[in-house]
C-alpha positions in Angstrom: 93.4 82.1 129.8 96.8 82.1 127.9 96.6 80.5 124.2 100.1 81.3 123.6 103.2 82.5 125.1 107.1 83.0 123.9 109.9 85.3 125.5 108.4 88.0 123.5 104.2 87.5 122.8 101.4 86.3 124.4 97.9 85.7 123.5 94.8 85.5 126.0 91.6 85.3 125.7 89.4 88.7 125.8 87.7 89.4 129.0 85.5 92.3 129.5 88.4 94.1 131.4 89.9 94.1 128.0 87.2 96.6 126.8 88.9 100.5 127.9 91.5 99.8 125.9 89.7 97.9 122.5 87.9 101.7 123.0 91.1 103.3 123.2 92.3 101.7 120.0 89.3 101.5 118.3 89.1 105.1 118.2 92.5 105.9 116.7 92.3 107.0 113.4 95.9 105.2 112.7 93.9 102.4 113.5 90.9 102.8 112.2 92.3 103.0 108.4 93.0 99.2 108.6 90.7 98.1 111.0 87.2 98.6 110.7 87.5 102.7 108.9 87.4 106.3 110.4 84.1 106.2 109.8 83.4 104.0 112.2 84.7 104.6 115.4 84.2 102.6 119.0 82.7 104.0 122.0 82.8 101.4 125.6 79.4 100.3 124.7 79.9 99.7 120.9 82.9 97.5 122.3 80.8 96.1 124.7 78.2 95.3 122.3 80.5 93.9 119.8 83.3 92.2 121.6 81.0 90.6 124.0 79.0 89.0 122.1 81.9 87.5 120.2 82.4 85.6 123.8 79.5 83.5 123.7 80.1 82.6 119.8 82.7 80.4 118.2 84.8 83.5 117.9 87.9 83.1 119.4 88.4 87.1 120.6 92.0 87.5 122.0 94.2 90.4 123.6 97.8 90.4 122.4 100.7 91.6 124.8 104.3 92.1 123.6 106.8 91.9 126.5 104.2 92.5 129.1 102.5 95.7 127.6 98.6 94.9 125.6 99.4 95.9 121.8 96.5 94.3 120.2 94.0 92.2 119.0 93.7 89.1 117.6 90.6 86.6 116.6 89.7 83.6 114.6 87.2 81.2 114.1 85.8 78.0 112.1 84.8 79.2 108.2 80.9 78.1 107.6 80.8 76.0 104.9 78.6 78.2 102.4 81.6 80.7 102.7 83.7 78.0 102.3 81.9 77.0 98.8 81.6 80.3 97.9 85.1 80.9 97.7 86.1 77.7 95.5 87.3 75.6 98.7 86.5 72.0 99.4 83.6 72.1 102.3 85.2 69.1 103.9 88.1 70.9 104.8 88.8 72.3 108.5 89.1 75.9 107.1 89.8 79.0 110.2 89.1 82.7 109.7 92.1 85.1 111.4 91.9 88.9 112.0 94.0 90.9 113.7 95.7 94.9 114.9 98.5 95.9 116.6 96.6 99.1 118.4 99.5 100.7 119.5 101.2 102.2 116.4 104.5 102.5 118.2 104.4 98.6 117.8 104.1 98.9 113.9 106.9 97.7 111.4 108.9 95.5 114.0 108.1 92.6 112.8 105.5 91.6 115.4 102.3 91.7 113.0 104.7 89.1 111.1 105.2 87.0 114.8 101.8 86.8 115.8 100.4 86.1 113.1 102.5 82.9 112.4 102.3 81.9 115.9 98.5 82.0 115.9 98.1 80.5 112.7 100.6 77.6 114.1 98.2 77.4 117.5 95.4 77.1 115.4 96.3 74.1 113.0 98.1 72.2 115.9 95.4 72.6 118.5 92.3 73.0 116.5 93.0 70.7 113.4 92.9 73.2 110.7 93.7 72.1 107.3 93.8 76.2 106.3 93.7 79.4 107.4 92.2 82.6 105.9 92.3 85.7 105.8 90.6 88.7 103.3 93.0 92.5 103.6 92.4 95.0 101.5 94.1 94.7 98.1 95.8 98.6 98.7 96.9 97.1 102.6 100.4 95.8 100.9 102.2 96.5 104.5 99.8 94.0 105.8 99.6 91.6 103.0 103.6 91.4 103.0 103.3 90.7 106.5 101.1 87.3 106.0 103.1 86.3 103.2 106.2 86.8 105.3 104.5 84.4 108.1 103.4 81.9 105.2 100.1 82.9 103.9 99.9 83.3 100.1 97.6 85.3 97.7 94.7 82.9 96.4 92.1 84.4 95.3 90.8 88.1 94.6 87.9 89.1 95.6 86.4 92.1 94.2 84.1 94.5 95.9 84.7 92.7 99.5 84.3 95.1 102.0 82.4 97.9 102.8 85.0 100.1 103.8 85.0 104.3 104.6 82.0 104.6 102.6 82.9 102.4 99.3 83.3 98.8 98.4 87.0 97.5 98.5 88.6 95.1 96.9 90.2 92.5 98.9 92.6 89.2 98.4 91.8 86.1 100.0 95.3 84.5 101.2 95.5 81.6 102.5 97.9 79.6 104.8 97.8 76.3 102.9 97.5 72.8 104.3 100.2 69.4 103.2 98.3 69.6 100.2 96.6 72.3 98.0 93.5 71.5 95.6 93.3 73.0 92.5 89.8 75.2 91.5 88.7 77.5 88.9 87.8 81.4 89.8 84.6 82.7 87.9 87.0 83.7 84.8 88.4 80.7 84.6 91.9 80.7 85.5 93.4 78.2 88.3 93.4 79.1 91.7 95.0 77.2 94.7 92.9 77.2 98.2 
């Protein structure tokens, strides 16, 4: 099923022909640094095992195709509201999740990471309500943070120790693609934050 389509992208949902080539990417190294570490690698069944049960949750797992040819990966989902407490946001709010990977390295620094992920974040607060969208990179991914802020996102938060990543804990920023209105809250030090 299509989500999304312009002259250029479209997103679909994942099916489990989609798997071969999650494998394939998932066991690039290029890939791997940003996406879930070398030290982790996918086999078919890992994918299997992961991806598939993503199906049947209220993940919303997505292939992403640039002029006809599968590039990537995209997914997001409804934040719980203890995640949403825990990071200084209102629990009433409709808050979404986003990840995302262009798998295909020849794709990377053409501006598509910067595409999709407006056009998805757009999808998801016209079709599913969402006052704000989140996402958590790595504070030393500043190609991919650039890319968020370029589609609208914003640094809100830090969040240290994050993600267990290559065998160490990394620090991450939370940015946020904000709503009409943004609420003001305090971080554990003190200062002001916007999410």
């Amino acid at each position: 099923m299509v989500l999304l389509e312009d002259d250029r992208l479209m997103v679909r949902r994942l099916s489990p022909a989609d798997y071969p080539v999650l494998a394939r990417w998932l066991n690039d190294p290029r890939v791997l640094k940003f996406y879930e570490g070398r030290d982790n690698p996918y086999d078919l069944a890992k994918v299997e095992q992961v991806f598939g049960s993503k199906t049947n949750r209220s993940v919303t797992a997505c292939i992403v195709s640039y002029k006809g040819r599968d590039i990537g990966y995209v997914q997001f989902y409804p934040v719980p509201e203890p995640v949403k407490v825990g990071l200084g946001m209102n629990p009433r709010l409709i808050v979404y999740g986003m990840d995302q990977f262009i798998g295909e390295p020849d794709y990377w620094n053409r501006g598509i990471g910067t595409a999709l992920v407006k056009s998805v974040a757009d999808y998801v607060r016209t079709n599913l309500g969402a006052d704000k969208i989140v996402m958590d990179p790595q504070a030393w991914n500043t190609r991919a943070i650039r890319c968020y802020e370029k589609a609208g996102f914003r640094k809100a938060k830090w969040l240290p120790k994050h993600e267990w990543h290559e065998g160490e804990w990394r620090d991450c920023w939370l940015v946020v693609c904000p709503g009409e209105e943004d609420e003001i809250v305090y971080r554990g030090d003190g200062t002001k934050s916007t999410v």
